[in-house]
Backbone as numpy.savetxt, mean C-alpha at the origin, in Angstrom:
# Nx Ny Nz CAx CAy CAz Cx Cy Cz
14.48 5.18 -2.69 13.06 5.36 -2.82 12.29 4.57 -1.76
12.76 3.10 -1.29 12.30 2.57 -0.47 12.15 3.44 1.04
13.51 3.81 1.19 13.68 4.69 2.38 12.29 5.62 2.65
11.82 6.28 2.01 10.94 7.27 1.35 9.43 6.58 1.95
9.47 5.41 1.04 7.80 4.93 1.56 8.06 4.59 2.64
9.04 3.46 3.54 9.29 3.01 4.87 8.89 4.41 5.76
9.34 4.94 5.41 9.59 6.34 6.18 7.34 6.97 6.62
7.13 6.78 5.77 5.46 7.09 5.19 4.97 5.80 6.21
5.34 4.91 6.19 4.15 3.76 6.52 4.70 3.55 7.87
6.13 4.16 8.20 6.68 3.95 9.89 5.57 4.63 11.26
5.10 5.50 10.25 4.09 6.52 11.02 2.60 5.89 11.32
2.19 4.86 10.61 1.17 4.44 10.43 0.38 3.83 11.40
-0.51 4.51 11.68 -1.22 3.02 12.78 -3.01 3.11 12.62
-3.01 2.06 11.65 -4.70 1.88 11.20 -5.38 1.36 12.82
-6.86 2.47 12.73 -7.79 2.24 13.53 -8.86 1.51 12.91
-9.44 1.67 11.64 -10.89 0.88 11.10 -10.39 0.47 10.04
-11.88 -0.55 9.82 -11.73 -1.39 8.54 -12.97 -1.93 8.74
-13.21 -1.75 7.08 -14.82 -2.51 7.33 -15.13 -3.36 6.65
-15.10 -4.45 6.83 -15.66 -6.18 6.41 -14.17 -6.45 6.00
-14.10 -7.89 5.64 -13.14 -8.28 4.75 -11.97 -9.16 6.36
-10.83 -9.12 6.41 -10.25 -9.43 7.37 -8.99 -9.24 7.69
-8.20 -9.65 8.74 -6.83 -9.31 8.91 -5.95 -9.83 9.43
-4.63 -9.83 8.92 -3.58 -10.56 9.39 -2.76 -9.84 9.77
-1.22 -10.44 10.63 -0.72 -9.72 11.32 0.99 -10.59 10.55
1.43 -9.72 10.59 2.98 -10.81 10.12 3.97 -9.45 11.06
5.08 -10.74 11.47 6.01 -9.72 12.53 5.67 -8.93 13.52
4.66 -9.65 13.99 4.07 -8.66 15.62 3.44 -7.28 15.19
3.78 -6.91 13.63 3.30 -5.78 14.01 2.96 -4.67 12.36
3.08 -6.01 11.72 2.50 -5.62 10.27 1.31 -6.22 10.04
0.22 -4.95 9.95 -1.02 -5.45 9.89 -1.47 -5.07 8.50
-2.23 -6.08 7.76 -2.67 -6.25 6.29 -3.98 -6.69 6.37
-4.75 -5.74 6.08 -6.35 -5.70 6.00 -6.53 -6.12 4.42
-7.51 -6.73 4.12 -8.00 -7.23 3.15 -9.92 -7.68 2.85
-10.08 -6.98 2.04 -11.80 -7.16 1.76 -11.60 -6.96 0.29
-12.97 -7.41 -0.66 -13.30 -6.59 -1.81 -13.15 -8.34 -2.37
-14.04 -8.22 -3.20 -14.60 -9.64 -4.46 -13.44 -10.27 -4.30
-13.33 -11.45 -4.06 -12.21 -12.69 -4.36 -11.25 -12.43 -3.53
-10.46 -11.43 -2.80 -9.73 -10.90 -2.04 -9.64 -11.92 -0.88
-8.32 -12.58 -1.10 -7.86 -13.89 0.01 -7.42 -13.35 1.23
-7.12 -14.52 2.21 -6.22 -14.42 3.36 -4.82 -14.08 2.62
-4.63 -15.25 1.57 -3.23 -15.81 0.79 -2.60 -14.70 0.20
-4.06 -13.74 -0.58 -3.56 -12.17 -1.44 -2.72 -11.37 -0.56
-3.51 -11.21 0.86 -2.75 -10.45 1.64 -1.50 -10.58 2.61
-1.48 -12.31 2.87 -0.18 -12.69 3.18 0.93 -12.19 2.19
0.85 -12.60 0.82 1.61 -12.41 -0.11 2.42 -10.83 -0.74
1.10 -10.05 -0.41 0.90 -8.44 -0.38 2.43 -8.09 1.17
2.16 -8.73 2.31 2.68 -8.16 3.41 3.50 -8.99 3.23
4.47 -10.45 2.77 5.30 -10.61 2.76 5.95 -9.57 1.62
5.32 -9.16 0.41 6.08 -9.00 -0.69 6.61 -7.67 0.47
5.67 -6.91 1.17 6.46 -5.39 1.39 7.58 -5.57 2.44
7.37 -6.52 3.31 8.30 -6.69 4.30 9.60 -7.12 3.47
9.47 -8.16 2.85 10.80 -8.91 1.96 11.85 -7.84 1.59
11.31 -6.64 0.90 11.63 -6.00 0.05 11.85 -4.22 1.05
11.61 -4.14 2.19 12.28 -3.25 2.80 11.12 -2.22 3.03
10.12 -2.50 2.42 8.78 -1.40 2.89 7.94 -1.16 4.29
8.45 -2.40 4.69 8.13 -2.28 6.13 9.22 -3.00 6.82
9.01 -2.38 8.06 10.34 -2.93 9.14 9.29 -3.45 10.50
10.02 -3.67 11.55 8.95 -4.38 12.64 9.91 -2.88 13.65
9.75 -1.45 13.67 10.22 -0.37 14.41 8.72 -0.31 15.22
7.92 -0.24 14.57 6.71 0.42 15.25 5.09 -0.20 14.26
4.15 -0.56 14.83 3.33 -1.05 14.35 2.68 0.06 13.09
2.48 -1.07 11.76 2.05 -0.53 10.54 1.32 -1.73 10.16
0.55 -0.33 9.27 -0.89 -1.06 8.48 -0.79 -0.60 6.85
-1.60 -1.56 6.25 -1.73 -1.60 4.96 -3.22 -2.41 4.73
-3.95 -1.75 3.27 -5.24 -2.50 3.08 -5.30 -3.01 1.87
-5.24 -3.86 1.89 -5.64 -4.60 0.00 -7.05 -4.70 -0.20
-7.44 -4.07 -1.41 -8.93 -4.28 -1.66 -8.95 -4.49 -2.87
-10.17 -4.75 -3.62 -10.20 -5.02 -4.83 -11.36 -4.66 -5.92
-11.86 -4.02 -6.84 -12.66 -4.38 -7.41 -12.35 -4.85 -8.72
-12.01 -3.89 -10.39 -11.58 -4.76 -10.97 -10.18 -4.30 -10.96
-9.50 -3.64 -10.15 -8.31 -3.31 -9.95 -7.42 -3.67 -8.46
-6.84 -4.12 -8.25 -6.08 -4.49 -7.21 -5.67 -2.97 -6.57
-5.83 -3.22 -5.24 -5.52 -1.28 -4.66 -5.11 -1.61 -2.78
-3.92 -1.24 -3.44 -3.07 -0.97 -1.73 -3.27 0.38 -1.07
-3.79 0.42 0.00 -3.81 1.39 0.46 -2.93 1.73 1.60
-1.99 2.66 1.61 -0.86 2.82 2.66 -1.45 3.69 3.71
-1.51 3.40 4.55 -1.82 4.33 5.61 -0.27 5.12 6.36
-1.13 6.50 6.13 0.29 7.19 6.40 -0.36 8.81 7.04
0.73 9.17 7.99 -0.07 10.54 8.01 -0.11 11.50 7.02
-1.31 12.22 6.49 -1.46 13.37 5.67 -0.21 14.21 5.40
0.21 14.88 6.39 0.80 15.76 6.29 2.23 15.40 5.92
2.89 14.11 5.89 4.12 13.31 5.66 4.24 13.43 3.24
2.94 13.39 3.41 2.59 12.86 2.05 2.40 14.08 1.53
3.65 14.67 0.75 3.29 16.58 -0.17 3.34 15.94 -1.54
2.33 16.00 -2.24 2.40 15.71 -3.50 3.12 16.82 -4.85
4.19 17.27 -4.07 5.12 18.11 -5.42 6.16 17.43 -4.55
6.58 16.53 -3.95 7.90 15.71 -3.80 7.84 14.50 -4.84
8.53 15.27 -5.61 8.87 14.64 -6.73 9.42 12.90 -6.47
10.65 13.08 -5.66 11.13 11.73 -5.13 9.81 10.61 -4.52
9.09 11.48 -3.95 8.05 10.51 -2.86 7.31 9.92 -4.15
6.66 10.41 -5.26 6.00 10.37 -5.82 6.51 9.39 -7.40
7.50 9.13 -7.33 8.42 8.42 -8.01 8.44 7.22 -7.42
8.51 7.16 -6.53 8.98 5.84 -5.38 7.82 4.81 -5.15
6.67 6.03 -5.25 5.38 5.40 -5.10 4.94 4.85 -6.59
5.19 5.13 -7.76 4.87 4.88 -8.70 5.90 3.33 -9.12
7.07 3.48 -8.31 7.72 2.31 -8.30 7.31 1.47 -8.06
6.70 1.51 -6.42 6.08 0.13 -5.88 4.62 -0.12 -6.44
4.55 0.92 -7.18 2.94 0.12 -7.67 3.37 -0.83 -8.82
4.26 -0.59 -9.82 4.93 -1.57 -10.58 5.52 -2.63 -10.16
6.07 -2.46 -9.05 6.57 -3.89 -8.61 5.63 -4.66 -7.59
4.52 -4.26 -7.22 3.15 -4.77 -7.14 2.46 -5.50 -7.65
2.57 -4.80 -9.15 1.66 -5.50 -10.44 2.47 -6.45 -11.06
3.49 -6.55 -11.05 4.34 -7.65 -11.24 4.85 -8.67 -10.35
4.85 -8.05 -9.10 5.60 -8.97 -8.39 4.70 -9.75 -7.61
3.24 -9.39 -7.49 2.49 -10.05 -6.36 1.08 -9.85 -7.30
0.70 -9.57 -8.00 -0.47 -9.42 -8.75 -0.53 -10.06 -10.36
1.04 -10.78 -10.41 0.82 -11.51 -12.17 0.18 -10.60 -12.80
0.71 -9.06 -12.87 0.60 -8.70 -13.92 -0.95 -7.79 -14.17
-1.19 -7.65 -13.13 -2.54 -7.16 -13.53 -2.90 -5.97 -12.66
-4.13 -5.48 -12.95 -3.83 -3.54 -12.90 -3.78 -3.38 -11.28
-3.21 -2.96 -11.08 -2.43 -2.52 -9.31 -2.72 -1.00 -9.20
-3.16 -0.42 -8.39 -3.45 1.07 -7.83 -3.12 1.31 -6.32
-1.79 1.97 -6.29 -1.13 2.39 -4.65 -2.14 3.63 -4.19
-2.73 3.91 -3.34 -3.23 5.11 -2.74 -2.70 5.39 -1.11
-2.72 6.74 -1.08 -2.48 6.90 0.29 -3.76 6.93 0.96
-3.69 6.46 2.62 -4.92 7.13 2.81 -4.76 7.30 4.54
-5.71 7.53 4.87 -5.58 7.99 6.97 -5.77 7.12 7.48
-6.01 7.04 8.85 -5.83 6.17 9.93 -7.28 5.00 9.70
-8.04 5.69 8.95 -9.28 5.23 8.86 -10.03 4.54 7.92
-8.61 4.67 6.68 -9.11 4.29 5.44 -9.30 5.05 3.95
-9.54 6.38 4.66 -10.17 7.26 3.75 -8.68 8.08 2.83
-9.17 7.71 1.76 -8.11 7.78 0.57 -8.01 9.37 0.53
-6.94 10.25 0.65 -6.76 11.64 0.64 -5.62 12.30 -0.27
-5.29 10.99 -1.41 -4.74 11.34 -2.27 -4.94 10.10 -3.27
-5.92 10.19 -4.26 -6.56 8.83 -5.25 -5.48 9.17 -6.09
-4.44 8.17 -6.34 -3.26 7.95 -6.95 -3.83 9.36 -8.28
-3.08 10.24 -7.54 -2.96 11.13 -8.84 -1.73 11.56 -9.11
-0.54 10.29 -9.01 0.43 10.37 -9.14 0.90 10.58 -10.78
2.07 11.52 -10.82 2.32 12.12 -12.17 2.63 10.69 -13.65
2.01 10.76 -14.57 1.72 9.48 -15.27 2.18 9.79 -16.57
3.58 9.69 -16.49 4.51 10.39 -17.60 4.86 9.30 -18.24
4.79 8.26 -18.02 5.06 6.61 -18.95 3.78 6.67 -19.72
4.53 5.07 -20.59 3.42 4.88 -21.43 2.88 3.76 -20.52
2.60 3.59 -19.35 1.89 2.14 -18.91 0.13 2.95 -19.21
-0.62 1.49 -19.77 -2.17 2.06 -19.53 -2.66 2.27 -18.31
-3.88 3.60 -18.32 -4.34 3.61 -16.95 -4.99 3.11 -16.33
């Protein structure tokens, strides 16, 4: 499943971002971060957890955005057309890392993965299939 998102975010290369700030880990993992309370530390922690864990590699420069309001929300930047929402596998994988998100780097508290473009703009608002009992 990892293979799957790596594969999604290998493609990635964020152009904008608006307010908030950014860090860089491994030459070439970039982690944008804005939105109420939203740290340097959130997003170090955010881009170590994905690197640690095989979601990103240092092949080719990738981006990711942590924002926040009362929900914690990663936004993967990936191209559109990579992302078919009846791939069942992709869409599994993604529902994975939002759980090990909310647990592993968020103590537990409500986490929302979205895809979105080069620019930010969310083109699939996690309407990933929600066949568990986790609340929404």
């Amino acid at each position: 499943m990892r293979v799957i998102v790596s594969l999604l975010l290998l493609v990635s290369v964020l152009c904008a971002c608006n307010g908030g700030g950014k860090i860089t880990l491994q030459e070439k993992l970039d982690v944008y971060y804005r939105g109420k309370g939203v740290t340097e530390d959130d997003a170090r922690r955010l881009g170590n957890f994905l690197y640690a864990n095989g979601y990103f590699d240092t092949s080719a420069r990738q981006s990711v955005q942590l924002d926040k309001d009362s929900t914690w929300i990663v936004r993967l930047v990936v191209k559109k057309e990579l992302a078919d929402p009846e791939n069942e596998d992709m869409l599994k994988a993604l529902r994975e890392l939002e759980s090990e998100l909310q647990e592993g780097v968020f103590k537990g508290e409500k986490t929302r993965v979205a895809l979105a473009d080069d620019e930010l703009n969310e083109f699939r608002i996690d309407t990933l299939k929600r066949n568990d009992s986790r609340p929404e």
